[in-house]
C-alpha positions in Angstrom: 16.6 13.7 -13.2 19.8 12.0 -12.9 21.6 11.2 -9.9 24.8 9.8 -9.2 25.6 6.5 -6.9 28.5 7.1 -4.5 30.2 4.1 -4.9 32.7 4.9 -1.6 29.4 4.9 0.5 28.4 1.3 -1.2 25.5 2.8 -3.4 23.9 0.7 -5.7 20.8 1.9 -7.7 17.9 -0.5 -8.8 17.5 0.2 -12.4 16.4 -3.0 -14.0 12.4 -2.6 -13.9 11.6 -6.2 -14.6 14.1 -7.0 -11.0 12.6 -4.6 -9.5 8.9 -5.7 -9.9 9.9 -9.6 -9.1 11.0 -7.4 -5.4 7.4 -6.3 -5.1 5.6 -9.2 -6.1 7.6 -11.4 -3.7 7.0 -9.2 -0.6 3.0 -9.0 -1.7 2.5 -12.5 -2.1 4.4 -13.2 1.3 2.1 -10.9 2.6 3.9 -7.8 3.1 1.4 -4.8 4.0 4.2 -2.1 5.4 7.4 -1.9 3.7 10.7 0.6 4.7 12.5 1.6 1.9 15.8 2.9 3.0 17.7 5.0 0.4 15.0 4.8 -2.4 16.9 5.9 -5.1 15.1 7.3 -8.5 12.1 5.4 -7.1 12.4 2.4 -9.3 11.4 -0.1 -6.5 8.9 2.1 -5.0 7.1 2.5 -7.9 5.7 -1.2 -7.6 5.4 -1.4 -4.1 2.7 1.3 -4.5 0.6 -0.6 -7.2 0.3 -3.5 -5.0 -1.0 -1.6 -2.5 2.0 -1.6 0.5 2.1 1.2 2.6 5.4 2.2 1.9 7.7 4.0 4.0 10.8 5.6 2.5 13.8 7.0 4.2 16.6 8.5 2.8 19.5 10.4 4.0 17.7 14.0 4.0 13.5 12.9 5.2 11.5 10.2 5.6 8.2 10.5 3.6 5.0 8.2 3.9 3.8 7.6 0.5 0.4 6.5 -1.1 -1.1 5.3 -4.5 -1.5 8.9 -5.6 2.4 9.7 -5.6 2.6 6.9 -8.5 3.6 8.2 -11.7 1.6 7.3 -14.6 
């Protein structure tokens, strides 16, 4: 799936997976339990939250969708 950042709105995608894991480690270890994650893009961010056991929340511009372990790709 590809999706396109609107630059004009100030979109900016995470894609860098090793950035994106330091995110998720930082909030954990600062002792993070919920997260909102507004305009989750392709996921990349989420992805981690989920293995350290957040609950995360996502919003984006269509629904807002509570997520668990199971919606973790393997």
């Amino acid at each position: 799936m590809s999706v396109k950042a609107k630059k004009h709105l100030g979109q900016h995608f995470l894609k860098d997976e090793r950035i994106a894991k330091n995110i998720a480690d930082a909030l954990t270890e600062k002792g993070y339990e919920n997260v909102l994650e507004i305009g989750p893009g392709m996921g990349v961010l989420t992805k981690y939250l989920l293995q350290k056991k957040a609950k995360v929340t996502v919003m984006d511009r269509s629904r807002i969708c509570r997520l668990s372990k199971r919606h973790v790709p393997n």
